[in-house]
Phi, psi and omega in degrees: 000142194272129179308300177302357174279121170279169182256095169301160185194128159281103184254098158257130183216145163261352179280114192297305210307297181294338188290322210266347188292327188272334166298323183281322175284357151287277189295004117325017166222132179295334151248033190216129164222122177287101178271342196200137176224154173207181151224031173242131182287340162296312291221294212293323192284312223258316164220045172275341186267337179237012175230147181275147206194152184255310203216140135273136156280139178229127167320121173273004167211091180293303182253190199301165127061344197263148170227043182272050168255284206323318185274358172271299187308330183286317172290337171260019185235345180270319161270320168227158177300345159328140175268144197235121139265101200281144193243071182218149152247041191237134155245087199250113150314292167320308189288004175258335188266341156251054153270295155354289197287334159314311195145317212293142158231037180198179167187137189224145175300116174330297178231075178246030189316331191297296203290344197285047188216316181287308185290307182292343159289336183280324212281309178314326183264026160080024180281100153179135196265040145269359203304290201290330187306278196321319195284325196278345199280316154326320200275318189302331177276311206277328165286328175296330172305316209278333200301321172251034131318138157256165205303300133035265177317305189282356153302312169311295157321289147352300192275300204305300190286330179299342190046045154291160179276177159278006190271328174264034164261347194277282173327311181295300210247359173061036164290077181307152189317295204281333181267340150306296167343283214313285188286344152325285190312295215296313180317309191293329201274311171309291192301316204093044215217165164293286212225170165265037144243343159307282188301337187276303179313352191262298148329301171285353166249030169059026186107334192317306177345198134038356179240011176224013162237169196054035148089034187258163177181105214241000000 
């Protein structure tokens, strides 16, 4: 990255206070500019797609009781290429290892606040040695969804995340309608899901999908 280019950055928080305290201490480095602040996930979505930004900071508990900032990380990693920093003043393990498995590729303690300027520069210029840890740990979560598919299912799934229809999954695997029908349901069933568009999202955010939203916290 050319040392004179500031590291645009994007902040969601629901907290006003601490939002306006970090916008104001992030700008206060000469290579860092606050392009975008929100404390909403539409709000956050609405503009990782339209203002150019280098890193989010994100909150991991966005409203009350909710730890939906993970499923928003997921979701803004889904839409763009951004590096994601989770923002927590919590220390829960689990919520740090699906922050991970989310996408995020760092994550710093409120109050360690002091560091996130040293962290969001390393991230920007593409410094960071969990890089290959994550990415396997990532493929390792995406598979664990998968585990109890028989092979069967999972070729079915697989052409289902690819986005065939059933008909041309019928067509494809020389499948009849009711024996398709069938091992659909058992995938949905397995997974714990609604729908094949439930289940493929849920796969692709490694379990996230369905646990940290609409106030689920499993």
């Amino acid at each position: 990255m050319n040392e004179n280019v500031k590291i645009k950055i994007i902040m969601v928080e629901d907290d006003p206070e601490w939002l306006k305290i970090m916008t104001d201490f992030l700008s206060g480095y000469s290579d860092l500019e606050v392009v975008g602040t929100t404390n909403c996930k539409d709000e956050a979505l609405h503009l990782v797609k339209h203002i150019d930004a280098d890193v989010v900071l994100l909150d991991i508990n966005l409203s009350e009781n909710k730890r939906d900032g993970i499923a928003v990380a997921f979701e803004i990693l889904t839409l763009t290429k951004l590096k994601v920093i989770m923002l927590t003043s919590l220390n829960e393990e689990e919520l740090i290892i699906d922050s991970f498995a989310a996408g995020a590729v760092d994550y710093v303690s409120k109050e360690n606040y002091l560091e996130i300027p040293k962290v969001i520069r390393r991230i920007a210029k593409g410094i960071s040695p969990m890089d290959v840890l994550l990415k396997d740990y990532a493929r390792l979560k995406k598979e664990e969804q998968l585990i109890e598919l028989t092979p069967a299912e999972r070729d079915v799934f697989d052409l289902i995340a690819q986005g065939y229809s059933m008909a041309q999954i019928e067509d494809k695997m020389f499948k009849t309608h009711n024996t398709l029908r069938t091992q659909v349901k058992r995938i949905l069933q397995k997974l714990k899901v609604k729908n094949r568009a439930e289940a493929v999202k849920k796969v692709e955010s490694k379990g996230v999908f369905g646990k940290y939203e609409d106030g689920n916290d499993k």
